[in-house]
N, C-alpha and C positions, 0 to 999 in steps of 0.2 A: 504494500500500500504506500501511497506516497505522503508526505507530511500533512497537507490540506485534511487528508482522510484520519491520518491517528489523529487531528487535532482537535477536527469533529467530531471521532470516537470517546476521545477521554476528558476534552473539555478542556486541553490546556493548549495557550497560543503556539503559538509556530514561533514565536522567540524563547520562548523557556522550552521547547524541548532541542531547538538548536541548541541552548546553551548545555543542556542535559548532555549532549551531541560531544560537546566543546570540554565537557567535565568529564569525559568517559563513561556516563549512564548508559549511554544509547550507542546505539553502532552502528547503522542502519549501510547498507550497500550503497554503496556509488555505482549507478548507471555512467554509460558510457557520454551521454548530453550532460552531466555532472548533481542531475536530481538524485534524490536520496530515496532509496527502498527499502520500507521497512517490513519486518517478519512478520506472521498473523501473532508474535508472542508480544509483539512489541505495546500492543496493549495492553497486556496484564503488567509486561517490565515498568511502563509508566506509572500506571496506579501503584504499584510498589512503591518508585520515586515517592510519588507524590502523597503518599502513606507515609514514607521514615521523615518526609521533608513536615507534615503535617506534626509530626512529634518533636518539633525543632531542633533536627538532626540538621549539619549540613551535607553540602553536596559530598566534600572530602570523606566524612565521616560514612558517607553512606555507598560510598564508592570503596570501601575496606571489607563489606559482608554483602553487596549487591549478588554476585554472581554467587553467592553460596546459598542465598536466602530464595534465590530462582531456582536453586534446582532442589533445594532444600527445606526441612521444617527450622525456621528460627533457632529452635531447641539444638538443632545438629552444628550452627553456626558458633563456632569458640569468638569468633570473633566479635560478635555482637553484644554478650553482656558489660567487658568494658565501655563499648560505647555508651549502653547504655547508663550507666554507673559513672561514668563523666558527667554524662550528658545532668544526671540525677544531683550532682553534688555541683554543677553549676547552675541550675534551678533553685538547691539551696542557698545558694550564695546568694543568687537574684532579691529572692525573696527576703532573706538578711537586711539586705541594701536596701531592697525597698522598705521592709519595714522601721529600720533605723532612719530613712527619709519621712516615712508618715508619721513617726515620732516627731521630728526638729518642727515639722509643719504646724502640728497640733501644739507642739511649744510657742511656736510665735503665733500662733492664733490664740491663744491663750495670753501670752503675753502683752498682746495690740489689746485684747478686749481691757484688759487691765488698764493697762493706760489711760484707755477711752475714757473709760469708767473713774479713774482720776481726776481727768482731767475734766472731766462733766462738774465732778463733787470741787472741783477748785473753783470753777467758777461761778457755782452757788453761795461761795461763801464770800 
């Protein structure tokens, strides 16, 4: 099939699976006009992509268990639960960050109110 067609199939533009193309996701044949042909598999290979990608994997990341997890159950994949287990303990971190951010925030909104509130009471008196 040619890229118009998987792109209609899976839903995803003709630039992200070039670039799929471009990260070694995809592999598709070079005809001899220089159009791109791809397998009848290449549909399930994208939805895969765009399944690890959907769990904020990158492309790098997901190009290290790609071809095992195609021919394979996850479970058989060695390679996969560090990723995942990276992937997990920088989510933790995320969330750290973030929460020690919504902390400072709730401090200075708390702190603005205060003031307000002072300065109201100063100029009643």
């Amino acid at each position: 099939m040619k890229i118009g067609e998987l792109s209609e199939r899976t839903g995803i533009s003709i630039r992200s699976l070039r670039y799929y193309e471009s990260k070694g996701l995809l592999a598709p044949i070079r005809q001899d006009n220089g159009y791109r042909e791809y397998s009848a598999l290449a549909e399930e290979q994208v939805r895969t992509i765009r399944f690890y990608l959907d769990l904020g994997l990158s492309t790098e990341q997901i190009s290290g268990f790609l071809h095992c997890v195609l021919k394979n159950k996850e479970a058989f994949c060695e390679e996969i639960l560090p990723i995942f287990q990276e992937k997990m303990e920088e989510i933790d971190e995320q969330i750290r960050l973030l929460s020690q951010i919504r902390e400072n925030l709730q401090d200075r909104m708390v702190s603005i109110l205060q003031e307000r509130k002072h300065m109201k009471e100063e100029r009643l008196l």
